[in-house]
N, C-alpha and C positions, 0 to 999 in steps of 0.2 A: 551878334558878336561872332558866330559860329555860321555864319548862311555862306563861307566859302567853302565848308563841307559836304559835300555829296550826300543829300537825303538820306539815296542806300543808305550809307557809312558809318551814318551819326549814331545810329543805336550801336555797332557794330564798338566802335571807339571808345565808347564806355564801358563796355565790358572790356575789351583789352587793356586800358587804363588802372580798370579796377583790378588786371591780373597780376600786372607790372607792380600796384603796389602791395596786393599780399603776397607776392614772393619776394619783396625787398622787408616786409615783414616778417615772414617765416625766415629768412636768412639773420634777421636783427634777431629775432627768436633763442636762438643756437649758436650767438658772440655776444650772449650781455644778458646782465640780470636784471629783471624786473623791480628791483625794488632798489635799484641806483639811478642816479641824475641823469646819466647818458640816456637813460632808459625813457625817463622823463620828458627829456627833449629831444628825444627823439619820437615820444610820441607826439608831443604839442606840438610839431613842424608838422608831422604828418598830418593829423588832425585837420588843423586849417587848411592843409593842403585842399585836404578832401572834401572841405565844409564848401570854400570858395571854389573849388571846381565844381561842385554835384549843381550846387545853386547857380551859377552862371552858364555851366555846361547844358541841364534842363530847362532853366529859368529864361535862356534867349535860344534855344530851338526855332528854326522854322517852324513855322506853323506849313502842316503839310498832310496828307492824306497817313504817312508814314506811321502817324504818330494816333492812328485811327480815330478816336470819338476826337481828338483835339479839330478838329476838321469842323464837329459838329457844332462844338462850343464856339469856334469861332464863326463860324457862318452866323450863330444864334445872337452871342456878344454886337456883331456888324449891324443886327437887324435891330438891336438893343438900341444901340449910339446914332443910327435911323432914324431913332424917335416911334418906332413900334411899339403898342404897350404889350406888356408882358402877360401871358396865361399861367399864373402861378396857380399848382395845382399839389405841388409837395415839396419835401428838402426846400422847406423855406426859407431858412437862413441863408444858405446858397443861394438862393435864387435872389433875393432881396440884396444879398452882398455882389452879384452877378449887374442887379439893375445900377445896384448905387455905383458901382465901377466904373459902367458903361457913363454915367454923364461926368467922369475926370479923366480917364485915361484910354487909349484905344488898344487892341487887344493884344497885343505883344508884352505889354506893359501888365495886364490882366496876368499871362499866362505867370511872367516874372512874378507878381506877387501869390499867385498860388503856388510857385513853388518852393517863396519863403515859408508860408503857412505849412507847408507838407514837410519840409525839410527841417525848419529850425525844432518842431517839438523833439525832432529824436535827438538834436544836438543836445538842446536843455536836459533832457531824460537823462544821457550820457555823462553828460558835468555833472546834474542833481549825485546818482549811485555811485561816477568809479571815478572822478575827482579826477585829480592828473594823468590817469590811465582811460580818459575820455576816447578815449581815439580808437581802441578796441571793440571797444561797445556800439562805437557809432559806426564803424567799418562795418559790423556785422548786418546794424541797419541800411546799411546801403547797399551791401553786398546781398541781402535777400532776393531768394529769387524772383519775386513778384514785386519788387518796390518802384523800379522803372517804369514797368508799366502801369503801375497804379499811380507816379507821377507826372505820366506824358499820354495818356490813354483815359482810366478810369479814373479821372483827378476829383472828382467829388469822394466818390470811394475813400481816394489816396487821403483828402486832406481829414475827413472825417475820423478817419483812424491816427491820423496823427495828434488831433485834437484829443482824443480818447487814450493817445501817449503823454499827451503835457497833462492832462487830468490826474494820471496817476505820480506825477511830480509833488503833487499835493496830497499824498496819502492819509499826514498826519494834519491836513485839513478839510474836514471830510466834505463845509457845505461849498467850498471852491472845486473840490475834486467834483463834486457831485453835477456842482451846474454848465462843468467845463463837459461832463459826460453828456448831459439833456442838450448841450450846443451841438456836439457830434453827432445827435439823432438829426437835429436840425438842417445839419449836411447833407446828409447822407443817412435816411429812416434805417437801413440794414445795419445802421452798429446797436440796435435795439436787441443783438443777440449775443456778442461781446459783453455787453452791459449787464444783460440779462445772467451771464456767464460769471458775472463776476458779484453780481447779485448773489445768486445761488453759492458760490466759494465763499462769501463771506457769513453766507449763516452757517452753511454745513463745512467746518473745517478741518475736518479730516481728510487727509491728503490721501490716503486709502483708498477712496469713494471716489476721489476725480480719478485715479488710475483703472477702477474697477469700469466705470461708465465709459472710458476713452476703450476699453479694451471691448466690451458688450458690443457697442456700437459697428466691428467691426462684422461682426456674424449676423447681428440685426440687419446689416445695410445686402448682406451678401442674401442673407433667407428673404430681405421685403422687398430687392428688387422697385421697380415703383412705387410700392406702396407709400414711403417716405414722403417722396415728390409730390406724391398727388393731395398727402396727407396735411404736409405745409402750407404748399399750395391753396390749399382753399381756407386755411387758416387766413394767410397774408398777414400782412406787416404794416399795421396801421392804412391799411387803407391803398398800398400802395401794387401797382398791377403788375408793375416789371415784375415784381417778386413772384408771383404767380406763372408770367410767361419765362422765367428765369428756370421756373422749378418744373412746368406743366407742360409747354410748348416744343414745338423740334426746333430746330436752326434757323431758326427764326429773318437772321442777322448775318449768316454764311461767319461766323464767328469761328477761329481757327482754337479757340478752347471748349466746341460745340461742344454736347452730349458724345460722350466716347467710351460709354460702359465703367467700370470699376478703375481706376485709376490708382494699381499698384506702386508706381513711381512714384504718384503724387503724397501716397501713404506713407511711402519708405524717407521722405522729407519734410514730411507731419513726425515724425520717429523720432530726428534729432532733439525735438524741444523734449516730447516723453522721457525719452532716456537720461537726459541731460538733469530732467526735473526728479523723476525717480530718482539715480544714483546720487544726487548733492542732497536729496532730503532723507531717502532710506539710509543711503549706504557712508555717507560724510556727515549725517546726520542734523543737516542743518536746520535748524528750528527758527528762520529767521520768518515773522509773521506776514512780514511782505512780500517777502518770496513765494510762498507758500498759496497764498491769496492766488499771486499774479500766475503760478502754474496751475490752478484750481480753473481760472478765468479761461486759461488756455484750453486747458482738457476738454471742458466743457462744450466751447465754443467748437473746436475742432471737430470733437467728436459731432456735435452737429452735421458739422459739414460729411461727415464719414457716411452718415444715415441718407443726404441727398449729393452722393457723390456720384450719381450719373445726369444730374440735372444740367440744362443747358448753362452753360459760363457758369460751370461748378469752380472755376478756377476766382470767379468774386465772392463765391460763402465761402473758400478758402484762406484768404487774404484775410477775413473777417477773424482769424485765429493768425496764417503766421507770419501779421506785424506785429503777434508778440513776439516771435522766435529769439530776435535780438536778444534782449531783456531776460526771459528765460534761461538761455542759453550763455550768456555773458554774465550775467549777474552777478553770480557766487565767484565766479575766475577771480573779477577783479576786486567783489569786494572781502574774501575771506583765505588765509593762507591754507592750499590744501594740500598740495603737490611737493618735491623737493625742488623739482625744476619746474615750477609754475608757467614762467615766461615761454618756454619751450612747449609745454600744453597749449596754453594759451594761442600759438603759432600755430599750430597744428591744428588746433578745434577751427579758427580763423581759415585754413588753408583749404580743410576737407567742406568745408562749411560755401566757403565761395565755387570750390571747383563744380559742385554739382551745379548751383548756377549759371556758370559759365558752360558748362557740358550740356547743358538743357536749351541755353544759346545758340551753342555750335548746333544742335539739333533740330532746331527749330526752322 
């Protein structure tokens, strides 16, 4: 739909898209109040806006070198529809929803339906918690800095974590949340630490301890040096060996999120979900049991990643925590009156929230 755009360009367009509309946002912010009908409809336009551009925008992408491992799947998909049989060896469900694909549809068609799968659980997630006020919550999920690439690059990754978003749709049923969680190992084996993440918030729930351990992790990561890496490393993750060359290998891949030492940036945009989870449950005092959980889940997992954060493509055990960010960080805005001028917060958490984003683009 989009192959009369310039390869270059196409990433470049979505972030200036995505600028265009949080500043007609922050400006809607600061002329109306959030809890009027203007306010309303003027999110549900926006919203759709957003839902049928992300999905059509990503969903009919060239398929092009651009868009890196997308190269890879499709070369693999071509060899699929071939009549190749397939070396299934992990992320089986993938791989099996990869085969069944290849004999109905050819791979443009593939890429479109992964990036319903990747995109529609953060829609659902957003109508589930903030109702009419969808549209904030879901911006924030787009607006993440890792989300593009995890759904135009790392798309197993991408969808696996999204599945692990529609899971927690189901909170208050626990064996549908539960099997929706075991299908996102299926994806993608690495959301076995998310899970594992939210495992451990749900027995120890004190909200204390995820703050304490998120905080540990940073002196631990800066005193072990490799030791982390090497430590995981030879653990692995079900069996699986990327995770090994991910944590234990150099540059394996000439990968432009190689191994790069401590990653203060990366930390200071790990901070926002902290701060955001700290201040709305210490200092707003919110007791809400979901909430609490789903920043326990964060902490947890992040903090992980703090401990192996000089490991090769440390930027995918990243992503394995902030495609919570959304959620964390949106949550309470929309669903609890905290503010006097809430709508006006809410613009500004949105604005400051996308620019690093976007500045981290421009930098790139």
């Amino acid at each position: 739909m989009f192959d009369w755009i310039p390869t270059s360009s196409y990433t470049g367009i979505y972030y200036h898209v995505m600028l265009f509309m949080m500043l007609i946002t922050l400006l809607h912010g600061y002329s109306a109040e959030l809890f009027s009908t203007g306010t309303k409809n003027f999110a549900r336009g926006m919203g759709f806006f957003l839902l049928v551009f992300i999905i059509l925008y990503m969903g009919t992408r060239p398929v092009s070198w651009v868009f890196g491992d997308m190269l890879t799947y499709s070369k693999s998909y071509k060899l699929l529809t071939g009549g190749e049989k397939a070396d299934v060896k992990g992320d089986f469900i993938f791989n099996y929803f990869m085969i069944f694909c290849a004999k109905i549809m050819n791979d443009r068609s593939f890429f479109f339906l992964c990036t319903l799968l990747y995109t529609v659980p953060c829609y659902i997630f957003s109508r589930r918690y903030s109702g009419s006020y969808w549209y904030y919550v879901f911006f924030i999920f787009i607006g993440s800095y890792m989300f593009w690439p995890f759904g135009t690059n790392g798309i197993r990754n991408g969808i696996g974590t999204s599945l692990f978003i529609l899971a927690l749709c189901f909170y208050d049923r626990k064996y549908l949340m539960y099997t929706l969680m075991a299908l996102s190992v299926g994806i993608h084996n690495s959301l076995i630490i998310p899970i594992a993440g939210f495992a451990v918030a749900g027995v120890y729930k004190n909200p204390k301890l995820y703050y304490y351990i998120w905080l540990a992790a940073i002196p631990l990561s800066l005193i072990g040096g490799g030791f982390w890496e090497n430590l995981f490393g030879g653990i692995g993750f079900g069996g699986d060996t990327r995770a090994e060359t991910y944590l234990t290998k150099g540059n394996v891949n000439n990968d432009v999120f190689a191994y790069s030492g401590f990653r203060w940036d990366f930390l200071f945009y790990s901070s926002f979900a902290v701060f955001a989870g700290w201040y709305f449950i210490f200092k707003k005092n919110i007791t809400d049991k979901f909430y609490i959980h789903l920043w326990g889940t964060y902490m947890i997992a992040n903090a992980f990643w703090i401990l192996v954060i000089r490991a090769n493509f440390s930027n995918r055990f990243a992503y394995l925590s902030w495609f919570l960010m959304a959620p964390v960080i949106a949550y309470p805005l929309l669903r609890y009156k905290l503010f006097p001028n809430q709508y006006r917060v809410i613009a500004v958490v949105i604005a400051v929230y996308y620019l690093f984003t976007y500045l981290m683009f421009l930098k790139s």
